[in-house]
N, C-alpha and C positions, 0 to 999 in steps of 0.2 A: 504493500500500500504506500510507501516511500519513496519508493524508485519509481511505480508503476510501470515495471517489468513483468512481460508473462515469463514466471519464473517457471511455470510447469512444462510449458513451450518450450524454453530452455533446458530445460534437463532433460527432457525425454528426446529432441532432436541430438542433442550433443552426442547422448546416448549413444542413437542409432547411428549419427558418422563414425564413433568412436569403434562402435563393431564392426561398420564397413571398414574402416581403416585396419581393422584388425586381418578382417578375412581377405580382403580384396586387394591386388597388388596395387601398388601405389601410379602405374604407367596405364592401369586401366581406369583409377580412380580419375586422373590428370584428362585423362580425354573426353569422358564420361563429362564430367565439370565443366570442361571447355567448350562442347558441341552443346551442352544447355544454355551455356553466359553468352555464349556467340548467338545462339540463333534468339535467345530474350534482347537482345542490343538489336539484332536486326529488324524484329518485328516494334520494337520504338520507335526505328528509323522510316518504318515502313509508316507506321502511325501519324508521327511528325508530319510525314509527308498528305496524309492524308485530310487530316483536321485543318491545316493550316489552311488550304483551301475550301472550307466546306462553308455551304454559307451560315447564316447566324443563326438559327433554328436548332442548327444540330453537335453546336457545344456551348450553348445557351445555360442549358440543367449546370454544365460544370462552373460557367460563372458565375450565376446563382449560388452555388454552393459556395464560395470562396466568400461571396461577398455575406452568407448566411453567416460563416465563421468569422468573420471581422464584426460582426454585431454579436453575437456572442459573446466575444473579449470583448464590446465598450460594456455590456450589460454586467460581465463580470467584473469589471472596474469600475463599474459605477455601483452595483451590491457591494463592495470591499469598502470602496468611500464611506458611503451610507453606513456599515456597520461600524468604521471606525469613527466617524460623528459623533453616532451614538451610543458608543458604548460608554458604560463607566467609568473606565478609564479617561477619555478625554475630555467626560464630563468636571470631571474633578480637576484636570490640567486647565483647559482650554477655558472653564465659565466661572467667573466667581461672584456670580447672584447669587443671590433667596435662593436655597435648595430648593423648598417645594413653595406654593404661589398659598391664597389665602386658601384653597379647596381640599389641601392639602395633598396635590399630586407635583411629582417633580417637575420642576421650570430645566427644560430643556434650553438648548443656547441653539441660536439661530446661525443657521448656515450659511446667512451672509451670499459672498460669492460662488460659495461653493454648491451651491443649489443647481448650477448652470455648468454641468459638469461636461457634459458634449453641447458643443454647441453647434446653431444652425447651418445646414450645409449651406455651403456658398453656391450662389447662382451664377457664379460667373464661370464654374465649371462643368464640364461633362460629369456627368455619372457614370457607373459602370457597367448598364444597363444601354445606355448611349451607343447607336450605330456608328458614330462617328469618334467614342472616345479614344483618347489617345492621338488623336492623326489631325484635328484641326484644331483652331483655338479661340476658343468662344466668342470674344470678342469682339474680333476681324472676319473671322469663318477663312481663315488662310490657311493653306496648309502651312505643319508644323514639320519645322525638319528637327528637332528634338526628336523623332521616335526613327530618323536615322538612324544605320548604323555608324561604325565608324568607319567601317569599310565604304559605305557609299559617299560619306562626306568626304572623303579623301578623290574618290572617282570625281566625284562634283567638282573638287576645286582641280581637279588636274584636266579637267575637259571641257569643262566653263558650258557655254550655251552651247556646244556641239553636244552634251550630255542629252540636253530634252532632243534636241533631235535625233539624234540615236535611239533614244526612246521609241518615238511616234516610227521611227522606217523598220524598225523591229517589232513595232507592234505590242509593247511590254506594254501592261495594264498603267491607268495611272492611281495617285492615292484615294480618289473620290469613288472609284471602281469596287461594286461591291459582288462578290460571289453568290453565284445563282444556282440552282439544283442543276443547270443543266453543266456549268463550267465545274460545279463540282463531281458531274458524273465523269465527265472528260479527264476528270483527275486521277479520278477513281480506275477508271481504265487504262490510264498511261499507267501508274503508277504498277497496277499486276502484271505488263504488260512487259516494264520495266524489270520488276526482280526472275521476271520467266530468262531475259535477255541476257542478265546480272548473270544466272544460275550459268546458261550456257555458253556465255564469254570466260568466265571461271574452271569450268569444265576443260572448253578447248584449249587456254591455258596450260593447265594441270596434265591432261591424258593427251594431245597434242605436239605435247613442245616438241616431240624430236621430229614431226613432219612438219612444224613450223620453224625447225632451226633449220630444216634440207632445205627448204624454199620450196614442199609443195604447192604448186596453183590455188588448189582447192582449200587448203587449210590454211592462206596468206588471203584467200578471198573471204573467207567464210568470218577469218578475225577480223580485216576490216569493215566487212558490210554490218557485223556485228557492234564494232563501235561508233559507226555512222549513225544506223537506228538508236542506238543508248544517247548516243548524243542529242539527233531528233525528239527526241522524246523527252529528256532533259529540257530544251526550251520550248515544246508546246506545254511543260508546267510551266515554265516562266511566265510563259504569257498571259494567263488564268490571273485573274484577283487573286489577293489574300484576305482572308477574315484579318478585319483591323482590333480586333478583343487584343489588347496589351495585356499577361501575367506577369505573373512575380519575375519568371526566367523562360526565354525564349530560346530556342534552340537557333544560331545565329548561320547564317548565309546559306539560308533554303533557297533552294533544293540541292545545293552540291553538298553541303555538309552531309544531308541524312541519305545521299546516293552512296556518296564515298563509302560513309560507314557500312553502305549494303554491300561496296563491291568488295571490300576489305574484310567483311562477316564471313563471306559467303567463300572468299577466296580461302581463308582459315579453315571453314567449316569442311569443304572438300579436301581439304591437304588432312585430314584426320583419316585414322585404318578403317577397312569397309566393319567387320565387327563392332566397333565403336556405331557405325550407322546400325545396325541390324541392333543390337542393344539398345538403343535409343528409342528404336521404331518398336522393337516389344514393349520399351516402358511407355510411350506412347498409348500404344494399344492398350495397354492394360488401366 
């Protein structure tokens, strides 16, 4: 109740690794572990990828939820106030009237400014409910380049107004651009479309390289046209809006970040022993 540790969770998993470590060689433990944390990293990246463009409807519940737990902590911090007000203790510090009034009930001490413990939200800002929070600023209704990275301010200032032009000939969404069911299906299907492509540029990789180190035709064609489409597909996400919901932490330069991470999973994931896969796929099954 101190820690609020589930300490039962604790002992009984420790347990069970401690007797796998016991039984089980340490080279099968090692891959086993690896082909689980590679492919849980991949399927975030695959996520990432997916949410970020979906329109507002359908990660709506999880900002709700964020902003339900921020009002929870002021209600907790305002019940903690309130108790220390009033308890006896700061009754005795803090007032030195009349203990109790002519009725003979105790003369509490007034809380002053403390009564106005949260105060009223500003109007001058977005909420976080706001379709637009984060990306404009109330005021003006200008875009805001605060929810820049810092990777684009840099691009910005080294490309000056050839930047929006670049923009518009490429076709990249602009900030006002909001996600729609249909650009989030588009996403939806690049993106499965993408780790099919991921899986088998990895492959040819891995079980290829000696007819791609001779210079076969076929297997120098097959990796190029392979990362031609990956590439393809790569900017028809670019192009697609992003949901503008700002959290706490963003996964930073979508979509190459959460691709890399797949081609890099997935290149790990195959360089592991087939056993290792067959192991896997039974504890799956099971």
């Amino acid at each position: 109740t101190y820690t609020e540790t589930p300490a039962v969770a604790c002992v009984v998993s420790g347990f069970l690794s401690a007797l796998l470590a016991l039984l089980v060689s340490l080279r099968d433990l090692i891959e086993m572990m690896s082909i689980g944390t590679l492919l849980a990293y991949t399927l975030v990246s695959v996520c990432v990828l997916l949410l970020r463009y979906q329109p507002e409807g359908d990660i709506h519940g999880f900002v709700n939820f964020l902003s339900e737990q921020n009002a929870k902590r002021k209600e907790g911090v305002l019940a903690e106030c309130e108790k220390e007000a009033c308890s006896p203790v700061s009754e005795g510090d803090d007032y030195g009237g009349a203990p109790t009034n002519t009725c003979g009930a105790k003369n509490l001490p007034s809380l002053g400014d403390n009564e106005m413990l949260i105060g009223k939200p500003d109007k001058s800002t977005y909420t976080a409910s706001h379709p637009n929070y984060g990306t404009v600023d109330m005021s003006s209704g200008i875009e805001s380049d605060e929810t820049d990275s810092v990777y684009l301010l840099k691009l910005k200032k080294l490309l000056g107004p050839r930047y929006y032009t670049m923009r518009i000939r490429l076709g990249l969404p602009g900030k006002m651009d909001r996600p729609t069911m249909a650009t989030g299906r588009i996403v939806t299907r690049c993106v499965v479309l993408l780790f099919v492509l991921i899986f088998c540029f990895c492959s040819l990789i891995i079980f290829g390289s000696g007819q791609i180190a001779d210079g076969q035709w076929w297997a120098v064609l097959l990796l190029v046209l392979l990362l031609l489409v990956i590439t393809l597909l790569i900017f028809i996400i670019i192009q697609q809006p992003e949901n503008p919901k700002r959290l706490p932490y963003m996964a930073p330069c979508v979509p190459f970040v959460p691709a890399s991470a797949m081609l890099v999973n997935v290149y790990l994931m195959l360089k592991l022993s087939t056993i290792t896969w067959i192991r896997f796929g039974v504890w799956c099954f099971v």
